[in-house]
Biotite code that builds the C-alpha atoms (Angstrom):
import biotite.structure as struc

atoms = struc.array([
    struc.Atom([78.553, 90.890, 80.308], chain_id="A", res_id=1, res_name="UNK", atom_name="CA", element="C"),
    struc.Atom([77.208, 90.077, 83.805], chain_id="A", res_id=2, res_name="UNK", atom_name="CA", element="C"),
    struc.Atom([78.832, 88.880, 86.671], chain_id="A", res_id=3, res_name="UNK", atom_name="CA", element="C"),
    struc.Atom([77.869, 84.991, 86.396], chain_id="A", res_id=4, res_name="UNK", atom_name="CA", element="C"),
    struc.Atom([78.628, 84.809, 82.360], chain_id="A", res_id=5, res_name="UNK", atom_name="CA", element="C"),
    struc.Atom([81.831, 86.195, 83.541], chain_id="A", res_id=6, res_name="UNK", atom_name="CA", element="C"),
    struc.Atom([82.353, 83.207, 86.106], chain_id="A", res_id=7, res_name="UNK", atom_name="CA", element="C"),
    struc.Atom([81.736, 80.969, 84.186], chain_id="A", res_id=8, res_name="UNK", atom_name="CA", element="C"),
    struc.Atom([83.181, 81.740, 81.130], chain_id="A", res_id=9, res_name="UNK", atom_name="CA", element="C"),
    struc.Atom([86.552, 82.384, 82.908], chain_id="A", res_id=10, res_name="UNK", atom_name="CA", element="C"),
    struc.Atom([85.970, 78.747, 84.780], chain_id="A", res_id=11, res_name="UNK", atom_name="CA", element="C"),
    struc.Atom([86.007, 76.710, 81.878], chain_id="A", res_id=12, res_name="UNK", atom_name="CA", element="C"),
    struc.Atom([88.508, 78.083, 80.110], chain_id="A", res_id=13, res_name="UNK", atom_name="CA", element="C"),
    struc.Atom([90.111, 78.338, 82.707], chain_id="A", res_id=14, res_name="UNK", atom_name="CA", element="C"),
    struc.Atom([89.876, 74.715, 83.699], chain_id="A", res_id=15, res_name="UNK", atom_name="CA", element="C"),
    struc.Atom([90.802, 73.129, 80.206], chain_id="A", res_id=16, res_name="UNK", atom_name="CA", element="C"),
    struc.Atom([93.768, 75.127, 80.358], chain_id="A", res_id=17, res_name="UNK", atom_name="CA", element="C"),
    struc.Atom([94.605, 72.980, 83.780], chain_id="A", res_id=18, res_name="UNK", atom_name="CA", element="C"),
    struc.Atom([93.248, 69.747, 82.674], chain_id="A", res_id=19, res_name="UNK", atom_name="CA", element="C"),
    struc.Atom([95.670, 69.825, 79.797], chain_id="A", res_id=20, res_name="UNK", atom_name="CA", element="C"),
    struc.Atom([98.303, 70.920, 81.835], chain_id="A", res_id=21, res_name="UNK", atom_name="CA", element="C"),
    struc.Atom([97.812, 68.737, 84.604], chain_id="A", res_id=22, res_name="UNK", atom_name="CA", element="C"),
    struc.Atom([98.052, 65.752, 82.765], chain_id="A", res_id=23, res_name="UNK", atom_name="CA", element="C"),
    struc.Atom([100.614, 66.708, 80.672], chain_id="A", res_id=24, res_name="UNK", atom_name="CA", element="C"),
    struc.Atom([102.603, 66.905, 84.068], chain_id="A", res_id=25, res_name="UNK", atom_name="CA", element="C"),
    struc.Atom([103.659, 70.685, 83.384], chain_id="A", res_id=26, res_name="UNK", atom_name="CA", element="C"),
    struc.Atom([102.935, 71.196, 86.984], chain_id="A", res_id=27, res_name="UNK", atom_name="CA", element="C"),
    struc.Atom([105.857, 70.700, 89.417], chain_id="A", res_id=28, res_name="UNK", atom_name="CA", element="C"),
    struc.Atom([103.588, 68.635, 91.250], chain_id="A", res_id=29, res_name="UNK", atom_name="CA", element="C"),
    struc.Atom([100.993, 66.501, 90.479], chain_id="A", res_id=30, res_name="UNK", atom_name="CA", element="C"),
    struc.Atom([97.299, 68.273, 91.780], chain_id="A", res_id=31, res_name="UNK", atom_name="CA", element="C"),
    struc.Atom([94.932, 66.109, 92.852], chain_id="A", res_id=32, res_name="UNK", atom_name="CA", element="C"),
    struc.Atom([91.284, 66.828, 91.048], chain_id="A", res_id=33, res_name="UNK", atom_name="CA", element="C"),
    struc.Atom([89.137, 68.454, 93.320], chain_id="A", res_id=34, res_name="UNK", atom_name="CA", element="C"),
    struc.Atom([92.664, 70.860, 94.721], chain_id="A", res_id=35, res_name="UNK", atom_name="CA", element="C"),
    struc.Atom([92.791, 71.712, 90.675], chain_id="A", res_id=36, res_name="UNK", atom_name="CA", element="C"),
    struc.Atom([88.460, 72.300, 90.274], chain_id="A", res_id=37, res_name="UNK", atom_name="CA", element="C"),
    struc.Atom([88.563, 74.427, 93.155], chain_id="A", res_id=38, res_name="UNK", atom_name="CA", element="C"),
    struc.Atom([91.882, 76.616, 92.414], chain_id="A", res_id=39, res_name="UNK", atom_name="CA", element="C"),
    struc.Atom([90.432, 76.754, 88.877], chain_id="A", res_id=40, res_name="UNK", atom_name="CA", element="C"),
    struc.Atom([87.481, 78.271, 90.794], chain_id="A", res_id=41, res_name="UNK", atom_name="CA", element="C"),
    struc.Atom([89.237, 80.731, 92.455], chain_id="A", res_id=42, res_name="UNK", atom_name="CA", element="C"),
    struc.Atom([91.155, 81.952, 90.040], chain_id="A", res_id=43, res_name="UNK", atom_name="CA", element="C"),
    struc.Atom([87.742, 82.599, 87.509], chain_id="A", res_id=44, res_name="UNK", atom_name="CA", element="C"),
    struc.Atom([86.663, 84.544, 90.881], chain_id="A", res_id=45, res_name="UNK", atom_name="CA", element="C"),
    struc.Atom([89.730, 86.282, 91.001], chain_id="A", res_id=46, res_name="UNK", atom_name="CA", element="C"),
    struc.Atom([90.209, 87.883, 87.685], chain_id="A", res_id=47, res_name="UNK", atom_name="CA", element="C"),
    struc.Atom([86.288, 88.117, 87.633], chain_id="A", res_id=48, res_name="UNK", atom_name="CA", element="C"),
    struc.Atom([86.887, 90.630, 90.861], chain_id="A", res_id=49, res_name="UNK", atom_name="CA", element="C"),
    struc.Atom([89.681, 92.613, 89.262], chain_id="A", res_id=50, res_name="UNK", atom_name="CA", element="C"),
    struc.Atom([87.811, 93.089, 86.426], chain_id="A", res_id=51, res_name="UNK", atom_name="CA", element="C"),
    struc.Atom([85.276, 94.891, 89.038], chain_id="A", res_id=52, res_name="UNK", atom_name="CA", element="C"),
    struc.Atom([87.903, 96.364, 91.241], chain_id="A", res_id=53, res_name="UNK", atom_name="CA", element="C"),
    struc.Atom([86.967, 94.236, 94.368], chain_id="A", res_id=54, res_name="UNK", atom_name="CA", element="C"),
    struc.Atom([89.410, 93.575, 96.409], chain_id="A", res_id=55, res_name="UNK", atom_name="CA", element="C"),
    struc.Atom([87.911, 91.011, 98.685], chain_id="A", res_id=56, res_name="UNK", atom_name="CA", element="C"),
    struc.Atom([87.504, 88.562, 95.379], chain_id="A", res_id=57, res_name="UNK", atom_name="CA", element="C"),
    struc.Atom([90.690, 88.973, 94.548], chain_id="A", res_id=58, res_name="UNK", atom_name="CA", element="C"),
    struc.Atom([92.628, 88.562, 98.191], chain_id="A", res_id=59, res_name="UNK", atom_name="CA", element="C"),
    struc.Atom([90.509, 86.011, 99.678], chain_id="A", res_id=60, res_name="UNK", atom_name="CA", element="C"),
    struc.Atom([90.835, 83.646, 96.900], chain_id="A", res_id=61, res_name="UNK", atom_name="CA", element="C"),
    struc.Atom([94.384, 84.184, 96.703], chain_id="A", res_id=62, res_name="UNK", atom_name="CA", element="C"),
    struc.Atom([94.928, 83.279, 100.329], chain_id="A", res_id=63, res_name="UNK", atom_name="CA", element="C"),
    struc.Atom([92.874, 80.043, 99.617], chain_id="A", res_id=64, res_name="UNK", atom_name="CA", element="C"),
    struc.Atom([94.996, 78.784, 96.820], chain_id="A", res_id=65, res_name="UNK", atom_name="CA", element="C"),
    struc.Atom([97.816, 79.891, 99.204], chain_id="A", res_id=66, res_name="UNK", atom_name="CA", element="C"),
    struc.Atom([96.290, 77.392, 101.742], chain_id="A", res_id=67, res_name="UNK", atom_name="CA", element="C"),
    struc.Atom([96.581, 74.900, 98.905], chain_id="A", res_id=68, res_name="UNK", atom_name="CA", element="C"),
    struc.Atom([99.647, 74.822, 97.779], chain_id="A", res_id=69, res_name="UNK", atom_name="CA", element="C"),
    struc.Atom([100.907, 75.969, 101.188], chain_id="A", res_id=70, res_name="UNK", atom_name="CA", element="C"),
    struc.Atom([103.487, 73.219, 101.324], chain_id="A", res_id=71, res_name="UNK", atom_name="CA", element="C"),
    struc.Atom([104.863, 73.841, 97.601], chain_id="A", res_id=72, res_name="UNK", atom_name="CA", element="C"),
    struc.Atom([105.110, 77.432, 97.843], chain_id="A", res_id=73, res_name="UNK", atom_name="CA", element="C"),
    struc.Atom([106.470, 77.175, 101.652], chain_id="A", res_id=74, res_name="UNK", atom_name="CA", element="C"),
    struc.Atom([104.403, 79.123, 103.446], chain_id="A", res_id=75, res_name="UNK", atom_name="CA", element="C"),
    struc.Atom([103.300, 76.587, 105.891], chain_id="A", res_id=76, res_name="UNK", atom_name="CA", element="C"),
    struc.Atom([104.031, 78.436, 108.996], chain_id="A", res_id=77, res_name="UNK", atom_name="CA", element="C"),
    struc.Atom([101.392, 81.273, 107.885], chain_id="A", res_id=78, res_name="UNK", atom_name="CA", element="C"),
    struc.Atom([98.543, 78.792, 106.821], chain_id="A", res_id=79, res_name="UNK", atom_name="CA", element="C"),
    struc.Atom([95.561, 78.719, 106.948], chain_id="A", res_id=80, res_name="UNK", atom_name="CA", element="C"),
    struc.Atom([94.169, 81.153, 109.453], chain_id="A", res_id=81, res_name="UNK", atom_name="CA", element="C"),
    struc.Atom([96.931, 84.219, 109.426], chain_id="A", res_id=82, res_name="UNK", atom_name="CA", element="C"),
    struc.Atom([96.954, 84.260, 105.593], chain_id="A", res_id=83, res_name="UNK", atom_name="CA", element="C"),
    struc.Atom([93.327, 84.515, 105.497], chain_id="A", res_id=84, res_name="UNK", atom_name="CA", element="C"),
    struc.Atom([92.998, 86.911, 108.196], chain_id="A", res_id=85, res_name="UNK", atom_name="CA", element="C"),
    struc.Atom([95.289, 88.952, 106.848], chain_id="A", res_id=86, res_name="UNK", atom_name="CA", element="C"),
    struc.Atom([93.183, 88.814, 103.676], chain_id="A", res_id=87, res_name="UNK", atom_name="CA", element="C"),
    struc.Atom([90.501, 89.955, 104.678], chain_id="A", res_id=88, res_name="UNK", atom_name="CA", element="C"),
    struc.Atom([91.647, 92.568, 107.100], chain_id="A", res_id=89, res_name="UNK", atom_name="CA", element="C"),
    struc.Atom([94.126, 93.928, 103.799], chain_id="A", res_id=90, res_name="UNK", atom_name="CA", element="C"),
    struc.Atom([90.458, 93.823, 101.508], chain_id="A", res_id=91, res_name="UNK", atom_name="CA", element="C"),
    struc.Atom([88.488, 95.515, 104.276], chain_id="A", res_id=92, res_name="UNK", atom_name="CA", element="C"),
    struc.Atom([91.038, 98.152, 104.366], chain_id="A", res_id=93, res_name="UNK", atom_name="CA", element="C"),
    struc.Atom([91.257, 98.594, 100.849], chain_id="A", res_id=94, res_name="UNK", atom_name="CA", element="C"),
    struc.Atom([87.466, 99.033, 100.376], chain_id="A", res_id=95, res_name="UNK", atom_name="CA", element="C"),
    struc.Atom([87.443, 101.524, 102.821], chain_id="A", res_id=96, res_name="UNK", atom_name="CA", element="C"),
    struc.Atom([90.285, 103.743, 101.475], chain_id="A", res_id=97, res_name="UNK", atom_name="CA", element="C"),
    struc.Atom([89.069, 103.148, 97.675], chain_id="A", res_id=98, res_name="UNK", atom_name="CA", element="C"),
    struc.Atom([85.671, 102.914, 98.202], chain_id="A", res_id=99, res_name="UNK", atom_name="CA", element="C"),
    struc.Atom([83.535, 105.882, 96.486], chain_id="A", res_id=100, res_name="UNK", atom_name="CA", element="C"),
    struc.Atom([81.100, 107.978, 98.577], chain_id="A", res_id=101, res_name="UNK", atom_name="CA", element="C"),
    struc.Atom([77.862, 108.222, 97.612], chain_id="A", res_id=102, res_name="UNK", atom_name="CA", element="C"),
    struc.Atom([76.339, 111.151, 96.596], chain_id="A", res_id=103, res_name="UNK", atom_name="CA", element="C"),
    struc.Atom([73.488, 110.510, 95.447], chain_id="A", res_id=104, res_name="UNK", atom_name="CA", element="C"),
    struc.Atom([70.828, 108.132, 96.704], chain_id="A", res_id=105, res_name="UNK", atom_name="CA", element="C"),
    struc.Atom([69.821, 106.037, 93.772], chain_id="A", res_id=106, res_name="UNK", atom_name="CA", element="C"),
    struc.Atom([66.468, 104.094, 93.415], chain_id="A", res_id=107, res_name="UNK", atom_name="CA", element="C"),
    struc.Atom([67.257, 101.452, 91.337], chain_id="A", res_id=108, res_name="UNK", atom_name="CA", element="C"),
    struc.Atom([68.763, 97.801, 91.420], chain_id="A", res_id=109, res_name="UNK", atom_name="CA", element="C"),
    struc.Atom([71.853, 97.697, 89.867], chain_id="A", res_id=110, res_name="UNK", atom_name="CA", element="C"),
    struc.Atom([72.359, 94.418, 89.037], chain_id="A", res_id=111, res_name="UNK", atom_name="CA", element="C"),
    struc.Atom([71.870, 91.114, 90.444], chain_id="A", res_id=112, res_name="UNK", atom_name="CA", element="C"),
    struc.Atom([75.132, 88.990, 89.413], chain_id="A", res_id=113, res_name="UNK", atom_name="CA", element="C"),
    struc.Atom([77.853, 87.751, 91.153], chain_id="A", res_id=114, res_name="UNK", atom_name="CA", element="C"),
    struc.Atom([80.698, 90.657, 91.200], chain_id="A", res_id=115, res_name="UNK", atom_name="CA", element="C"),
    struc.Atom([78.001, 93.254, 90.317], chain_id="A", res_id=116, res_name="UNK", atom_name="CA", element="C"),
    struc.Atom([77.972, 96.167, 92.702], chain_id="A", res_id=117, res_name="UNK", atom_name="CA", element="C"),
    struc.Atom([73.891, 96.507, 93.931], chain_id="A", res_id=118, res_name="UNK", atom_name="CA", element="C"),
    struc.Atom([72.178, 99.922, 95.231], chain_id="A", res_id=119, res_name="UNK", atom_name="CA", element="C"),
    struc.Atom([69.009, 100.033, 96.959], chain_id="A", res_id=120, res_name="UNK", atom_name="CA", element="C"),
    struc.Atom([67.068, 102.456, 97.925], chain_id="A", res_id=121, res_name="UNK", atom_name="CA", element="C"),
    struc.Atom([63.356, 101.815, 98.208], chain_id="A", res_id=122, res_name="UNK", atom_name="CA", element="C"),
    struc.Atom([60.645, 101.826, 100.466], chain_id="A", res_id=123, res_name="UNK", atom_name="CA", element="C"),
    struc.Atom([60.619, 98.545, 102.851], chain_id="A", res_id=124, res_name="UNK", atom_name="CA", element="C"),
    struc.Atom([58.489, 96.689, 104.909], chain_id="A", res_id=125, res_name="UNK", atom_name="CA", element="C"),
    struc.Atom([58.853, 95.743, 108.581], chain_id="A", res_id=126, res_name="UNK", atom_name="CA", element="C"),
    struc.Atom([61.324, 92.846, 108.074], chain_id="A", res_id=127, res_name="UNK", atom_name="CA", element="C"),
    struc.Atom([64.129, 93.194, 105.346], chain_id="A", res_id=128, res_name="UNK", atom_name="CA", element="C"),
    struc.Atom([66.574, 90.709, 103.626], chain_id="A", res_id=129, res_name="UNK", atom_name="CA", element="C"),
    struc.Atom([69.150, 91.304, 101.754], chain_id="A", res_id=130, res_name="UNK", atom_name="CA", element="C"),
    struc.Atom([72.358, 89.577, 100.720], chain_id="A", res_id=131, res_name="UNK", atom_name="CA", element="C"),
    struc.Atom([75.869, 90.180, 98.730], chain_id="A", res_id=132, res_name="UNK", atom_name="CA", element="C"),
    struc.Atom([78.204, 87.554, 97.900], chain_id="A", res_id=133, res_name="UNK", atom_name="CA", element="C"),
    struc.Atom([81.201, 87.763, 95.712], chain_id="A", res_id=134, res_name="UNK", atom_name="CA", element="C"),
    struc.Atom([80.915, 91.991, 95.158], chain_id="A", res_id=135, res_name="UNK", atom_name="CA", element="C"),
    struc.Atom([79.694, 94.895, 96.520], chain_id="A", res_id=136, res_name="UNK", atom_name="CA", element="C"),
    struc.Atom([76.238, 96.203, 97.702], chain_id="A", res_id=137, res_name="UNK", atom_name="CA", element="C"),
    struc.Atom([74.714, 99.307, 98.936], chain_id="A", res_id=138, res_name="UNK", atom_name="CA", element="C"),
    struc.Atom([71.294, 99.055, 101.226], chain_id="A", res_id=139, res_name="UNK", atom_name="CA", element="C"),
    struc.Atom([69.093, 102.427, 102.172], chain_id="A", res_id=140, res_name="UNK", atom_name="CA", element="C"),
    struc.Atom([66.556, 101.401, 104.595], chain_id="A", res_id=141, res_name="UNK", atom_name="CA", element="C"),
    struc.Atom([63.325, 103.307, 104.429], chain_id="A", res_id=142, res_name="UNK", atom_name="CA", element="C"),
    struc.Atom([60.871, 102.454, 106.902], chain_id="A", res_id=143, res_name="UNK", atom_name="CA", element="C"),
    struc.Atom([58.309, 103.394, 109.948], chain_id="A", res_id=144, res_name="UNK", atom_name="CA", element="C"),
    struc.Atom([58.204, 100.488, 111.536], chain_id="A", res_id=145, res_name="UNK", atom_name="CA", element="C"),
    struc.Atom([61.319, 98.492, 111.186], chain_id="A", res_id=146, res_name="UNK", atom_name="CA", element="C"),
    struc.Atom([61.038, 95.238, 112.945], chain_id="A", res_id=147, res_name="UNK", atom_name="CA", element="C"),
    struc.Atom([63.446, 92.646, 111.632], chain_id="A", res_id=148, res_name="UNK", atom_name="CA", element="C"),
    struc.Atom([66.424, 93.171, 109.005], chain_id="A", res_id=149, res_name="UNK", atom_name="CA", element="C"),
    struc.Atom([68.530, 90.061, 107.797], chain_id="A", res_id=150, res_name="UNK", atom_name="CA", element="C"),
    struc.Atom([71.853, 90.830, 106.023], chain_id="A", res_id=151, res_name="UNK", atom_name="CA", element="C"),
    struc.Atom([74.345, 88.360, 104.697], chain_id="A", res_id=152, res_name="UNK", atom_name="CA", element="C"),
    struc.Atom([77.798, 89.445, 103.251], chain_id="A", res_id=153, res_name="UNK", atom_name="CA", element="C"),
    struc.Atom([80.134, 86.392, 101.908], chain_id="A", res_id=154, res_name="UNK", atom_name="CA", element="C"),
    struc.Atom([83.131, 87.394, 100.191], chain_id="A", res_id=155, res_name="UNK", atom_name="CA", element="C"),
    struc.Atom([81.967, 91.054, 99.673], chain_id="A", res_id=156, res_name="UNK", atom_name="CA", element="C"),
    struc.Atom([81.663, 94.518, 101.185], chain_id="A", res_id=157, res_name="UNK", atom_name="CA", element="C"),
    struc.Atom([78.422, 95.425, 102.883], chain_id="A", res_id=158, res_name="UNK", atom_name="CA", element="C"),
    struc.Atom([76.914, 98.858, 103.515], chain_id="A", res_id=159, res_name="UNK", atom_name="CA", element="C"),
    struc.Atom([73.765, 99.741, 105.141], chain_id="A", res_id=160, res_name="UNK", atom_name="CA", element="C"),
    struc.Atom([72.410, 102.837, 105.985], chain_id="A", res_id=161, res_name="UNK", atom_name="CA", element="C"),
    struc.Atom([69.736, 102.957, 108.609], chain_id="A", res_id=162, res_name="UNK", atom_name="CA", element="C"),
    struc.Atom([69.388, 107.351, 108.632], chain_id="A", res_id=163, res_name="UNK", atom_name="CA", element="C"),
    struc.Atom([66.084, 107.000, 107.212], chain_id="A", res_id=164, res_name="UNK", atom_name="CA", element="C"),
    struc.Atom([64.402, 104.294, 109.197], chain_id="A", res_id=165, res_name="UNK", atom_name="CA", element="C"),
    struc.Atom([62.280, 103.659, 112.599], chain_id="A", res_id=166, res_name="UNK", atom_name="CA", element="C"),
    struc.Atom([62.412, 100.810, 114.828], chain_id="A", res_id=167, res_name="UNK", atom_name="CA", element="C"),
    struc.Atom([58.681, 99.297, 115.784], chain_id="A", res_id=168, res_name="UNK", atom_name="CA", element="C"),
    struc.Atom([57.777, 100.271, 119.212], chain_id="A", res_id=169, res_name="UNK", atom_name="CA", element="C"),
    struc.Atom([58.344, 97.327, 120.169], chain_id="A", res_id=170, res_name="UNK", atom_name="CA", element="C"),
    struc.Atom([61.833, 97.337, 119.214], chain_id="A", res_id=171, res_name="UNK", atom_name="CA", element="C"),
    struc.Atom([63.751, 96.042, 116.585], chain_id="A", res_id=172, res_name="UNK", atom_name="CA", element="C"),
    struc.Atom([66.345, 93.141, 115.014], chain_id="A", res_id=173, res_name="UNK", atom_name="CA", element="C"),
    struc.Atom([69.446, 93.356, 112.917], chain_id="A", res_id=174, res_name="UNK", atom_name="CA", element="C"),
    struc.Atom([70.569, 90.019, 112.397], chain_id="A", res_id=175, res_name="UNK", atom_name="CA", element="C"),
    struc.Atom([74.306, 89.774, 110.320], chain_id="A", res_id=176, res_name="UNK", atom_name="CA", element="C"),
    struc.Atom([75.796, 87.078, 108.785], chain_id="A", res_id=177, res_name="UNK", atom_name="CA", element="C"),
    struc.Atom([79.342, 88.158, 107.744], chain_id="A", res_id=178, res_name="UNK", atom_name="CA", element="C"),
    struc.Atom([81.736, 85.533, 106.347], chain_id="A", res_id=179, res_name="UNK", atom_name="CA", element="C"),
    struc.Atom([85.239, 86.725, 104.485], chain_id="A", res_id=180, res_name="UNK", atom_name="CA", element="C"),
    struc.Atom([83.950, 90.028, 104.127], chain_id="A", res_id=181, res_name="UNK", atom_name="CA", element="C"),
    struc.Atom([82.950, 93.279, 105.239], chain_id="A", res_id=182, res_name="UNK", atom_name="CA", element="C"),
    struc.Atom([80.271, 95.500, 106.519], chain_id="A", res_id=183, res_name="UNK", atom_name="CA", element="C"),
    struc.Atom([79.853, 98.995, 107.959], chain_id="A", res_id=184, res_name="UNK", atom_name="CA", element="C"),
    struc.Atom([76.215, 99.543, 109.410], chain_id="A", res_id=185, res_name="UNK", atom_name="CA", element="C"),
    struc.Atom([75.420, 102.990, 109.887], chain_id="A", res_id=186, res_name="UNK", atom_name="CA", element="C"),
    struc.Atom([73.035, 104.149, 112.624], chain_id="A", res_id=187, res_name="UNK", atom_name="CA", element="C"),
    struc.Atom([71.097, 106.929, 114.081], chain_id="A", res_id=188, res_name="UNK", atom_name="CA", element="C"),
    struc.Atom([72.810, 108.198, 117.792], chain_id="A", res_id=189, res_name="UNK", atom_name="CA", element="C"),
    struc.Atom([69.828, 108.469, 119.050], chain_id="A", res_id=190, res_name="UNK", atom_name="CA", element="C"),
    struc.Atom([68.773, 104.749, 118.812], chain_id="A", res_id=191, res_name="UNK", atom_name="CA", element="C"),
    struc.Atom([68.856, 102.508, 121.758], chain_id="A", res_id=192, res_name="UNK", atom_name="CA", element="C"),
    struc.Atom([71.247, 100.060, 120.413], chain_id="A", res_id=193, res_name="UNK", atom_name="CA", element="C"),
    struc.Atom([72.488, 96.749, 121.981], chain_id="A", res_id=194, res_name="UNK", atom_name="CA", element="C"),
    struc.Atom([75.504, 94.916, 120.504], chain_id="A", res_id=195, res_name="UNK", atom_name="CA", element="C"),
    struc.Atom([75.735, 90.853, 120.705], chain_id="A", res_id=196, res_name="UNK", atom_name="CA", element="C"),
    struc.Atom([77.247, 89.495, 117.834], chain_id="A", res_id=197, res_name="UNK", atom_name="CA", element="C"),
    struc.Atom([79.150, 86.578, 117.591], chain_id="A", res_id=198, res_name="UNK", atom_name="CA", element="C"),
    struc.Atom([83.192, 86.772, 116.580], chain_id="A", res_id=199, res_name="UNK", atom_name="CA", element="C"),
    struc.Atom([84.883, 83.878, 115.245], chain_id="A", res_id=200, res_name="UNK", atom_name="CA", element="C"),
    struc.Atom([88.133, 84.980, 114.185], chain_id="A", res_id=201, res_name="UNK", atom_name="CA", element="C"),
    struc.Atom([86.335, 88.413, 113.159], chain_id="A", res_id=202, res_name="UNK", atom_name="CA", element="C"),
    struc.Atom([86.015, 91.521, 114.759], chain_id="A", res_id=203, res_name="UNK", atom_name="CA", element="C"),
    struc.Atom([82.817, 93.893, 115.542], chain_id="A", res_id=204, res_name="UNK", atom_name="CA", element="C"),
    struc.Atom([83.998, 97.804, 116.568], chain_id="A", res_id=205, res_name="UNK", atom_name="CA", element="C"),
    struc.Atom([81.436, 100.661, 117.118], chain_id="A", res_id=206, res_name="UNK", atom_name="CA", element="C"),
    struc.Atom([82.409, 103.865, 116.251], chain_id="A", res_id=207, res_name="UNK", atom_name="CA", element="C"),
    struc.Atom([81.194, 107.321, 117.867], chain_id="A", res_id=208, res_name="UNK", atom_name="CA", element="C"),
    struc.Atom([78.856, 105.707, 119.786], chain_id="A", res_id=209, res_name="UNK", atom_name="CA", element="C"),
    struc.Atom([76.663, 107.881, 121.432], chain_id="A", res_id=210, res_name="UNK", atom_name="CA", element="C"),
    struc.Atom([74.342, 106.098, 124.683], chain_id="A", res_id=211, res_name="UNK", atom_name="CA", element="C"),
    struc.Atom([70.918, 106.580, 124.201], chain_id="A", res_id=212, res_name="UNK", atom_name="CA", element="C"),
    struc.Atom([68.718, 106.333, 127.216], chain_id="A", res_id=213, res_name="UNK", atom_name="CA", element="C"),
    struc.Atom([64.908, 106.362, 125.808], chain_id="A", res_id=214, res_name="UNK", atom_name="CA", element="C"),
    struc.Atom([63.385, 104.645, 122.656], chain_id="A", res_id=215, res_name="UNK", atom_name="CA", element="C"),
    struc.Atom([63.021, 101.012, 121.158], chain_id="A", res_id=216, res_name="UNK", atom_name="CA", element="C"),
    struc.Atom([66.095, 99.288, 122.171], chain_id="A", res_id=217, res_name="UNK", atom_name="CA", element="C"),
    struc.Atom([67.363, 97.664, 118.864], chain_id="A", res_id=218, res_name="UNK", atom_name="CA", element="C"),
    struc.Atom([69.478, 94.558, 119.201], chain_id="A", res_id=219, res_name="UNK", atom_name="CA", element="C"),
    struc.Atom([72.272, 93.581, 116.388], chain_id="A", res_id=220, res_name="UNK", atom_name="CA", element="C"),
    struc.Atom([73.173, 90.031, 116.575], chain_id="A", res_id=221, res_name="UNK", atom_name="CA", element="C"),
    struc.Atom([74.019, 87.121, 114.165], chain_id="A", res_id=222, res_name="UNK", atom_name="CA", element="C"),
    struc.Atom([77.944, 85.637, 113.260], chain_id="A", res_id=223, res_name="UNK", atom_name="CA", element="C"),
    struc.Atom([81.296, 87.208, 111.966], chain_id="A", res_id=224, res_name="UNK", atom_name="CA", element="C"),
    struc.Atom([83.400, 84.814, 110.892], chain_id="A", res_id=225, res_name="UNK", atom_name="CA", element="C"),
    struc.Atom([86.859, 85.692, 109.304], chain_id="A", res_id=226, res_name="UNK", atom_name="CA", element="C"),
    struc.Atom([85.375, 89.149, 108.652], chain_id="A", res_id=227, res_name="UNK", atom_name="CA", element="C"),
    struc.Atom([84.684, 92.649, 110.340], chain_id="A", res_id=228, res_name="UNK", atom_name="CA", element="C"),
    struc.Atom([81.795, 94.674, 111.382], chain_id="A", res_id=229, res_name="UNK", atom_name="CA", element="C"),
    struc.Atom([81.929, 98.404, 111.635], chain_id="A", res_id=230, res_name="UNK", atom_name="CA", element="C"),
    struc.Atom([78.743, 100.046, 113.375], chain_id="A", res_id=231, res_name="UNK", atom_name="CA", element="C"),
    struc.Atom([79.053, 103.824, 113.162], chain_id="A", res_id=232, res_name="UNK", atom_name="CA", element="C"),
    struc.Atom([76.695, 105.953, 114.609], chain_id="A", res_id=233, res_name="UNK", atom_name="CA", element="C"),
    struc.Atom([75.525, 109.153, 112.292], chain_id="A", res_id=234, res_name="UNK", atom_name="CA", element="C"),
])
């Protein structure tokens, strides 16, 4: 069953279970509509996520309905920001620690669906997009001239590996957009490499870093918000 059956399968259910409940006042307190459509929500996400071992889906939509029902459960004092941080630090750490190496580059698309873990490995063109959101994904880039590369990570783990690639001579762009999630970018020591990302309650670290002093200078830049960014340098 893919990833969006799953969803919304699991939301329905899901949400005539808290319909009925809601209104037969089973609740402590009374939930207003759109506080029940969205826990409902998270919850379908949530059990969606275990179901594909991924942590982020699971923690961050926890520490949402946290956020919630902050006041009922009394947690307050650690809403919204710390629980959510904490979140997605605990699901970034998780992912690493869990998270499978991989052997074997594979050549196919694995799945498309939300909480469906992607692979990619295929021959590219000068600019690249590619996105995850709610789940996992894996990008090789292959290419000569690598100009421009757009990657967006939303409540998922990101991976890309950039071993097999060449900036343009005029240089290149990686432009991130990491939200509640996140991403380890793995690049060549010897690329000129220039580091201006935006943090917003988020963190960017680069790991063995090596200076390079010739070459295309390649620029990483976009937004991390309430998410990390490891760049490690292979």
């Amino acid at each position: 069953m893919t990833g969006k059956k799953w969803f919304w399968g699991l939301f329905f259910i899901l949400a005539g279970g808290a319909f009925l409940a809601n209104s037969l006042e089973l609740f402590t307190t009374h939930i207003n509509f759109w506080s029940l459509l969205l826990t409902v929500g998270l919850l379908a996400i949530i059990i969606g996520s275990i179901l594909h071992f991924n942590f982020t889906g699971i923690l961050v939509p926890l520490s949402i309905i946290g956020v919630i029902f902050a006041e009922d459960l009394g947690i307050t004092a650690i809403t919204p920001w710390p629980i959510i941080i904490t979140a997605v630090l605990l699901s970034i750490g998780l992912d690493i620690i869990f998270s499978k190496k991989n052997t074997v580059r594979l050549g196919v698309h694995v799945g498309s669906d939300s909480f469906d873990t992607t692979i990619v490995d295929e021959e590219d063109s000068e600019e690249i997009n590619y996105q995850v959101s709610f789940g996992s994904g894996v990008k090789y880039v292959n290419t000569n001239n690598l100009k421009k590369a757009r990657f967006s990570c939303k409540f998922g783990a990101l991976k890309v590996y950039f071993d097999n690639a060449k900036p343009s001579k005029n240089g290149a762009e990686i432009i991130l957009d990491v939200a509640f999630g996140g991403a380890e970018i793995y690049i060549p020591k010897s690329w000129n490499v220039a580091v201006e990302t935006l943090a917003m309650l988020g963190g960017v670290e680069e790991r063995r870093h090596k200076e390079a002093t010739e070459g295309p200078k390649v620029v990483i830049k976009g937004n991390v918000s309430l998410g990390g960014v490891e760049i490690i340098y292979i």
